[in-house]
C-alpha positions as CSV (number, residue, x, y, z in Angstrom):
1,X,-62.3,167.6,-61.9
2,X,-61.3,170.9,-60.1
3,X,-63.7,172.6,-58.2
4,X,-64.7,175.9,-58.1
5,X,-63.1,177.0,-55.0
6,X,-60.0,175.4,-56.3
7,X,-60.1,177.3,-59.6
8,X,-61.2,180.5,-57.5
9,X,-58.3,180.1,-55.5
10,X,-56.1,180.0,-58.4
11,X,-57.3,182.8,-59.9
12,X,-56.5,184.2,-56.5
13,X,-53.1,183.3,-56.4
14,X,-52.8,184.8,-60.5
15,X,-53.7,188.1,-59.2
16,X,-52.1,188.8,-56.3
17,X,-48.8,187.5,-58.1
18,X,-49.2,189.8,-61.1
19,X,-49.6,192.5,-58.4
20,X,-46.3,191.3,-56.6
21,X,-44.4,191.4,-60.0
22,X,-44.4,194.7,-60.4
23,X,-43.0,195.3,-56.9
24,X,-40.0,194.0,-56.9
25,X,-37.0,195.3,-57.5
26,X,-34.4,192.5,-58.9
27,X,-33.4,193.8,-62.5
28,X,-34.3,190.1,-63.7
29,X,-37.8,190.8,-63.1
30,X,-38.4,194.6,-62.9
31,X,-37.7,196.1,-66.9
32,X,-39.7,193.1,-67.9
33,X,-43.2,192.8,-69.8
34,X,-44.3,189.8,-67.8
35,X,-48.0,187.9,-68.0
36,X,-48.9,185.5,-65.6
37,X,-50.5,183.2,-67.8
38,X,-52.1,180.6,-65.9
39,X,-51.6,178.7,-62.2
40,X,-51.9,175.6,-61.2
41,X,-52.8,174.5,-57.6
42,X,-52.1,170.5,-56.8
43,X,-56.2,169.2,-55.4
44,X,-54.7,169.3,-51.9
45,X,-53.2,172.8,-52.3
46,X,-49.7,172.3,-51.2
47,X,-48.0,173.0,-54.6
48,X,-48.4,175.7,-57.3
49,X,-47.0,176.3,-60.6
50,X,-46.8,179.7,-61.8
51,X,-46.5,179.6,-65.8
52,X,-44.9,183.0,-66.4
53,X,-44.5,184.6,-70.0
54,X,-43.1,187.5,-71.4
55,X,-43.5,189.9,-74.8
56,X,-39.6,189.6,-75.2
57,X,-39.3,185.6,-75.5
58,X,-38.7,182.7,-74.0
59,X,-35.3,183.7,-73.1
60,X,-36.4,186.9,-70.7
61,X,-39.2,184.7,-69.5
62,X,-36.1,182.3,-68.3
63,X,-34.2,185.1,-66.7
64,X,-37.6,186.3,-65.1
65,X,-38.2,182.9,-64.0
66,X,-34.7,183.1,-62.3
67,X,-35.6,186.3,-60.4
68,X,-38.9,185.0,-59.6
69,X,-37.3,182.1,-57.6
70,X,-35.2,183.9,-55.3
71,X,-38.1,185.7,-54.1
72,X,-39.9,183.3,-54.0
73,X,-40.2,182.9,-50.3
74,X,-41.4,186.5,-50.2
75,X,-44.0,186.0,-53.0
76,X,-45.2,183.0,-51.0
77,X,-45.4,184.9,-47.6
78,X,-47.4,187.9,-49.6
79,X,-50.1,185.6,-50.9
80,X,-50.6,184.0,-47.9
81,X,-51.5,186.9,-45.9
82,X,-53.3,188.8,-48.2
83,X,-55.4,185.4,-49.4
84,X,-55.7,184.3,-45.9
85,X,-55.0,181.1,-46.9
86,X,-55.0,178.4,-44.3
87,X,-52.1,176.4,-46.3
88,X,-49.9,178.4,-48.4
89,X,-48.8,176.6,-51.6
90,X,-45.4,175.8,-52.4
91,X,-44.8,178.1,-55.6
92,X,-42.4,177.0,-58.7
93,X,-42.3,179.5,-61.7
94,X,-42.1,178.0,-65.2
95,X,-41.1,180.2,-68.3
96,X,-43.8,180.5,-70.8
97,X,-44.0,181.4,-74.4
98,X,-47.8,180.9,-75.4
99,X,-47.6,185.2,-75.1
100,X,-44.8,185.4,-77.8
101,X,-46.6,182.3,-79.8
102,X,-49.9,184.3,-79.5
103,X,-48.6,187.2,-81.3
104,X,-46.9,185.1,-83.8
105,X,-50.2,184.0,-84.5
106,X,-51.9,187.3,-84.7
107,X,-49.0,188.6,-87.1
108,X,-49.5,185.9,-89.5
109,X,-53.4,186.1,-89.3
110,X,-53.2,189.9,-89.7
111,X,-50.6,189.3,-92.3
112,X,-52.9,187.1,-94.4
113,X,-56.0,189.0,-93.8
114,X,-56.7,191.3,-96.7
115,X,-53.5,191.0,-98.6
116,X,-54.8,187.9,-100.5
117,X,-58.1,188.5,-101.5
118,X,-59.2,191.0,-104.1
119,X,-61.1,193.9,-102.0
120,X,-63.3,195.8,-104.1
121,X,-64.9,198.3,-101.7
């Protein structure tokens, strides 16, 4: 079971990446609407997946991801110094689409809210 400075640290790592993002400059990454969805640290810290999603789909999440990877020695500098971390993570960045499945879901709830029922007010 994680611990909290492990899940703090994660969090951590989330934010500082999200601030990164919007940094750079590669074209895969920068006209994107990305979300850094969630981060998971290995228990002894060395490893880190990144689960990136964006609005668009799965497909720009996978040219993000692309991006993402060749600066990823940057990224993992960045973090380091500004989490003082004693061991930086190795960081791999994984295309997402619980964002775009979210709002499927919220159109088809907002879809079927109210155009069903017989509203008298």
């Amino acid at each position: 079971m994680p611990s909290f400075k492990h899940n703090r640290t994660a969090e951590d790592i989330r934010r500082e990446i999200t601030l990164l993002i919007r940094e750079l400059k590669d074209p895969r990454v920068k006209d994107k609407m990305l979300t850094v969805v969630r981060v998971e640290v290995s228990t002894d810290a060395s490893f880190a997946k990144v689960y990136v999603s964006d609005l668009k789909g799965i497909d720009s999440a996978k040219e993000a991801v692309e991006g993402l990877t060749a600066a990823t020695g940057r990224i993992r500098r960045e973090v380091g110094q500004k989490l003082h971390l004693r061991k930086t993570p190795e960081i791999k960045f994984i295309a997402d689409d619980s964002v775009e499945q979210g709002v499927a879901l919220f159109q088809k709830l907002e879809k079927h809210d109210g155009r069903g029922t017989n509203d008298e007010n």
